[in-house]
C-alpha positions as CSV (number, residue, x, y, z in Angstrom):
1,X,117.9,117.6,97.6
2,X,117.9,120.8,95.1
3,X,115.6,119.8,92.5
4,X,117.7,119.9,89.2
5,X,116.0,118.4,86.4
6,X,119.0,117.5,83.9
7,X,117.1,117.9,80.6
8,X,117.5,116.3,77.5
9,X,115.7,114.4,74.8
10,X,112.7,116.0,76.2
11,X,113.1,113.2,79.1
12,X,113.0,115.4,82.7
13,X,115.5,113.2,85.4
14,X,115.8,114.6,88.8
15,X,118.7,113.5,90.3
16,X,120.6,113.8,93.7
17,X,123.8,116.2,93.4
18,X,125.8,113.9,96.8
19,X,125.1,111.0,94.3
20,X,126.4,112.7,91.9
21,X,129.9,112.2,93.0
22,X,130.1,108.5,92.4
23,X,130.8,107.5,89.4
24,X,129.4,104.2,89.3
25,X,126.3,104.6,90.5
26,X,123.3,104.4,88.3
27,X,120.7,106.7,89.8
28,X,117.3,109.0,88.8
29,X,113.9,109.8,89.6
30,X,111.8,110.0,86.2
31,X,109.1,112.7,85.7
32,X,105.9,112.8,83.4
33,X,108.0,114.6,80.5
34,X,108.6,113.4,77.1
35,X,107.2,110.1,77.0
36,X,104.9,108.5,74.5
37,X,102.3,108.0,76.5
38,X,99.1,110.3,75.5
39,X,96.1,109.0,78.1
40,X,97.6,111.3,80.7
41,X,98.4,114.5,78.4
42,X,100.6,114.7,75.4
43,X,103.6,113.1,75.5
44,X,103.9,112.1,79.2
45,X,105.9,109.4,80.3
46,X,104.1,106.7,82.2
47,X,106.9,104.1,83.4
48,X,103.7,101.8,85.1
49,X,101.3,99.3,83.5
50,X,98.2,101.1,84.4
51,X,94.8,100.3,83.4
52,X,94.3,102.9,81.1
53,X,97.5,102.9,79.3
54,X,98.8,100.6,76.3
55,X,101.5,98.2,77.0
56,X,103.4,99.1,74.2
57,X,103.6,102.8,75.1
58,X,104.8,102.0,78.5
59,X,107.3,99.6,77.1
60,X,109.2,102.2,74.6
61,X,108.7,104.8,77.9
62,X,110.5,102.7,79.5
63,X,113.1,102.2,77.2
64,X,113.5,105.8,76.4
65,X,114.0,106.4,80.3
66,X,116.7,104.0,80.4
67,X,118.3,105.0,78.1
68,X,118.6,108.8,79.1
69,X,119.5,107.2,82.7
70,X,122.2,105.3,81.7
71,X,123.7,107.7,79.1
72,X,123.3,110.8,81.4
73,X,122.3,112.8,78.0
74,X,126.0,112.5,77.1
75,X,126.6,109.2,75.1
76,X,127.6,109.0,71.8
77,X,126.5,105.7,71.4
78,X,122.7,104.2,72.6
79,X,124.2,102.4,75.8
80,X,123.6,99.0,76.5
81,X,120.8,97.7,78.3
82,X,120.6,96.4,81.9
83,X,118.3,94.2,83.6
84,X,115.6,96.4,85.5
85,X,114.1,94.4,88.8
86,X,110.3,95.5,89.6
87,X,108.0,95.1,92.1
88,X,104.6,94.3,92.5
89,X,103.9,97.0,95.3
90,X,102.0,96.1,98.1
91,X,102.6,98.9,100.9
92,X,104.3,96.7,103.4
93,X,108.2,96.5,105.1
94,X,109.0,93.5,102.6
95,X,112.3,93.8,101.0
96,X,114.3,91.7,98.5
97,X,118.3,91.4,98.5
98,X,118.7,91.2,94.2
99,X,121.9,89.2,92.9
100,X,120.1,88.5,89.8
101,X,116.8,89.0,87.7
102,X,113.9,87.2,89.8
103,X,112.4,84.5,87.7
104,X,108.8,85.3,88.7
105,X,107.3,89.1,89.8
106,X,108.1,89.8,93.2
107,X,106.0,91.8,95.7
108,X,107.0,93.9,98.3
109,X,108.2,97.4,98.4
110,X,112.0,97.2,98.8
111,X,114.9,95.9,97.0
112,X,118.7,96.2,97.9
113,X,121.8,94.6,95.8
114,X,125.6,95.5,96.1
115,X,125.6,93.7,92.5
116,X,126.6,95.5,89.4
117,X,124.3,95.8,86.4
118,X,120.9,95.5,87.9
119,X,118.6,98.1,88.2
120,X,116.2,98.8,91.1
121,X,113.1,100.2,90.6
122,X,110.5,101.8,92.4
123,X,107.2,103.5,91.3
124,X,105.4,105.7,92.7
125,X,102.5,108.9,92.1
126,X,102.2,110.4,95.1
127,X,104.3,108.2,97.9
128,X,107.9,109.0,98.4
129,X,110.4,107.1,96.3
130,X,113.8,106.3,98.4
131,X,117.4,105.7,97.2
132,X,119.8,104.8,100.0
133,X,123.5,104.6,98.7
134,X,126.6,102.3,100.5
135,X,129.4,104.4,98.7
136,X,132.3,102.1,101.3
137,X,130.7,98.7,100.1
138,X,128.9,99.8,96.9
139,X,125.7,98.6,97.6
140,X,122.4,100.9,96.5
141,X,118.6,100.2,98.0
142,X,115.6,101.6,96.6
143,X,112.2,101.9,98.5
144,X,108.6,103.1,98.5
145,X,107.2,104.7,101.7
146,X,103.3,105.6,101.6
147,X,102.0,106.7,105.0
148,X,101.4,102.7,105.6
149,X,105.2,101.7,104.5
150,X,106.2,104.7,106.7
151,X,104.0,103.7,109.4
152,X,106.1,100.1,109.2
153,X,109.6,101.8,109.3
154,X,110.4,100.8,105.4
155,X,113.2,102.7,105.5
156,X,114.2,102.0,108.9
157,X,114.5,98.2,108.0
158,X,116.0,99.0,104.6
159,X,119.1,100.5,106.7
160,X,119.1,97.1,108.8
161,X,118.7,94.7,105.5
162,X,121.9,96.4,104.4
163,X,124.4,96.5,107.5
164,X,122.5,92.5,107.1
165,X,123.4,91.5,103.8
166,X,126.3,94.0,102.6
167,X,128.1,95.3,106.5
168,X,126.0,98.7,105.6
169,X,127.2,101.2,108.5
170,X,124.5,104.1,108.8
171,X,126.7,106.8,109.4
172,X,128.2,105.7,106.0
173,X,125.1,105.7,103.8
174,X,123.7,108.5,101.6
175,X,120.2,109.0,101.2
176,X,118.0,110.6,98.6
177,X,114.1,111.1,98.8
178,X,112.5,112.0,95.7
179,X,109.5,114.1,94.6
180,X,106.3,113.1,96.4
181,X,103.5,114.9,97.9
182,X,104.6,117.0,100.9
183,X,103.3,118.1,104.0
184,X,101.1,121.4,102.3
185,X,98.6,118.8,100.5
186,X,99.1,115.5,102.6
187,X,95.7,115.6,104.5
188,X,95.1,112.0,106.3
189,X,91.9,111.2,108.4
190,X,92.1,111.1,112.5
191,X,93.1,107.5,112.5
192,X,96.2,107.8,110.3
193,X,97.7,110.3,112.9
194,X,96.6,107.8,115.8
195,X,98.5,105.0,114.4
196,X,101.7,107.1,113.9
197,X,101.4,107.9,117.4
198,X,101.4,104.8,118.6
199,X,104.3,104.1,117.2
200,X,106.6,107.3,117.0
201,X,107.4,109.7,120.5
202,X,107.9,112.4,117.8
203,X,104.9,111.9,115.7
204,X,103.7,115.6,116.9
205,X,106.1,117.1,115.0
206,X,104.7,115.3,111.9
207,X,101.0,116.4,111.6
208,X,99.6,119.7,111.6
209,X,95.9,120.9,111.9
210,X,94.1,123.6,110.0
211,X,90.8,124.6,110.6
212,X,88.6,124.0,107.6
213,X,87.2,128.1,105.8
214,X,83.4,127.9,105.7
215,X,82.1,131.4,103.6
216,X,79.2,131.0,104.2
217,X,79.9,131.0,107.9
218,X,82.3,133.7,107.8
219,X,79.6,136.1,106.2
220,X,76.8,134.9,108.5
221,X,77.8,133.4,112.2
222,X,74.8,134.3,113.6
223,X,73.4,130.5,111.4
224,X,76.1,128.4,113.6
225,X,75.2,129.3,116.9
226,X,74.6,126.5,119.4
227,X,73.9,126.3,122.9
228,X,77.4,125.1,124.0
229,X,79.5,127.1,125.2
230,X,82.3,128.6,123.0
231,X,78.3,129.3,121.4
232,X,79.5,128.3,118.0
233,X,79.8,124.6,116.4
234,X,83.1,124.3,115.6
235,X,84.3,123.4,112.1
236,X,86.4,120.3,111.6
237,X,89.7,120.3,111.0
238,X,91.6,119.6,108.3
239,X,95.3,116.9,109.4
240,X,98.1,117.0,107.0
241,X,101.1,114.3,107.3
242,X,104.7,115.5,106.7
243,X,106.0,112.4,105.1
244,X,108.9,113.3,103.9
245,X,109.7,114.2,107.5
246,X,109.0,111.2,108.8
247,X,110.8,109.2,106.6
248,X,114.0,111.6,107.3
249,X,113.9,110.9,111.6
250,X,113.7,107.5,110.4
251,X,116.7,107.5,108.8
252,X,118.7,109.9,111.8
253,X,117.2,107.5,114.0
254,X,119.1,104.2,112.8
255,X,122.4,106.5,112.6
256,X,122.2,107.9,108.7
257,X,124.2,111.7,109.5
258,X,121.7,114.6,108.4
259,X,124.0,116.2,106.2
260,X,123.7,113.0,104.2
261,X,120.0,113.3,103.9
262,X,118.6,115.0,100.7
263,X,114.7,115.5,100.4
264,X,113.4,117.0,97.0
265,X,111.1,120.0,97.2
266,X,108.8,118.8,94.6
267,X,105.4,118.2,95.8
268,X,103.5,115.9,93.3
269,X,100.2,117.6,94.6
270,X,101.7,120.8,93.7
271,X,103.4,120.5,90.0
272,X,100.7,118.0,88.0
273,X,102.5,119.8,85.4
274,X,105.6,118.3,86.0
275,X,104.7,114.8,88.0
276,X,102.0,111.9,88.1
277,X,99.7,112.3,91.6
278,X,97.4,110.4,92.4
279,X,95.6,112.9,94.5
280,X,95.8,115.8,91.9
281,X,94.3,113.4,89.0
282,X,91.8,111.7,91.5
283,X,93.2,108.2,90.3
284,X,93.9,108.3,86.7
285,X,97.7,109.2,86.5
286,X,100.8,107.6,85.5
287,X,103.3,106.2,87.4
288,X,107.0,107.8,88.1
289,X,109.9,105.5,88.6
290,X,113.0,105.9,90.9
291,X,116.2,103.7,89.7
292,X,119.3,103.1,91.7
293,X,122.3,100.9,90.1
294,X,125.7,100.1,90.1
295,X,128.1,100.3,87.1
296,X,130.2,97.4,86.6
């Protein structure tokens, strides 16, 4: 997905140019930009009721989001509100079908609807947000995928929840996956990689190894010689997860055509400057939100 941030307001929206050609769908990932929020930086734009930041700030953030969503930077007129359905995330393969606003908070980390006016939300700071678009049946399905939704094919039971509820064909859908952090900083411990191949034949092509730079050992091997045989301890290495990847063969692996496929280069590791990460901040960020919706 080319990363085009449609500006305006101060408010940065990234948003999916294929989805761009329906005109009632209600789509966009937020960034950290031009928000009221100032725990995080100056002006930033938490959409998630954090510890550290005041209810009230989140509230108008949100507001102000919506309200740049909806209008597209282009209305005259303040548009009108629409419900917007949450979740209280839990990393698992739970997914709601929405026909109207839940009564109580729901949990899980997936929610579908083919009705118009609702909004589907999902937030995230480092894992990958996921908009999956019906454009025959007019249905939309947001989802988040850490490595431990990934691990429990999200996605892959998003695709079945909507040929389920709405008659969903996967060579029909569209599917955009957000900013998130990418392969270059994703690095996972041994037992991350061990579960994915347990449960994917082409989980090889998801992981890579690079050998961890000692200086001190580059100036002075003569200090790290042992008595095995190469004669040198060897350094640990460093695993990195591709989870954007893996989310993508998810979705060609249920049927969803690649050229239908858009993955944003925006690695939330990479650009603190432009997204929350959890990583990057070690644990005191904000949360993004992704938002798919249908007009009525």
């Amino acid at each position: 997905m080319p990363s085009q941030v449609s500006k305006s307001i101060k408010i940065n929206i990234v948003r999916s140019e294929q989805f761009k050609r329906f005109p009632w769908l209600v789509h966009g990932f937020s960034t950290r930009t031009g928000g009221s929020s100032r725990v995080y930086g100056k002006n930033t734009l938490n959409l998630g009721f954090t510890k550290d930041d005041s209810k009230a700030a989140v509230r108008r953030n949100r507001a102000a989001f919506l309200n740049q969503l909806l209008s597209n930077g282009k209305a005259k007129r303040k548009p009108d509100p629409l419900p917007l359905i949450v979740l209280r995330q839990i990393h698992s393969d739970i997914i709601h079908a929405i026909d109207s606003p839940p009564e109580s908070p729901l949990a899980g980390d997936g929610l579908i609807t083919s009705i118009p006016n609702l909004l589907l939300s999902i937030q995230t700071a480092d894992c990958l947000p996921i908009i999956l678009v019906d454009p025959k049946n007019h249905a939309v399905g947001t989802f988040h995928a850490g490595w431990r939704g990934t691990l429990k094919r999200i996605v892959e039971k998003g695709v079945g929840e909507m040929r389920r509820h709405f008659g969903t064909r996967a060579r029909d859908l569209k599917a955009a996956i957000g900013p998130g952090i990418h392969g270059c900083c994703y690095e996972v411990g041994k037992e991350v990689r061990e579960k994915f191949e347990s449960q994917f034949a082409y989980a090889a092509k998801l992981f890579r190894e690079v050998e961890e730079f000692n200086e001190v050992r580059e100036k002075y091997p003569m200090l790290f010689l042992t008595a095995r045989a190469p004669g040198h301890s060897e350094l640990p290495k460093k695993i990195f997860l591709d989870l954007v990847e893996a989310n993508r063969q998810q979705l060609l692996a249920v049927g969803v055509p690649a050229k239908n496929i858009e993955t944003s280069d925006l690695c939330t590791n990479c650009r603190p400057d432009l997204l929350f990460s959890y990583r990057a901040e070690k644990g005191k960020t904000g949360r993004m939100m992704a938002v798919g919706g249908i007009r009525k």
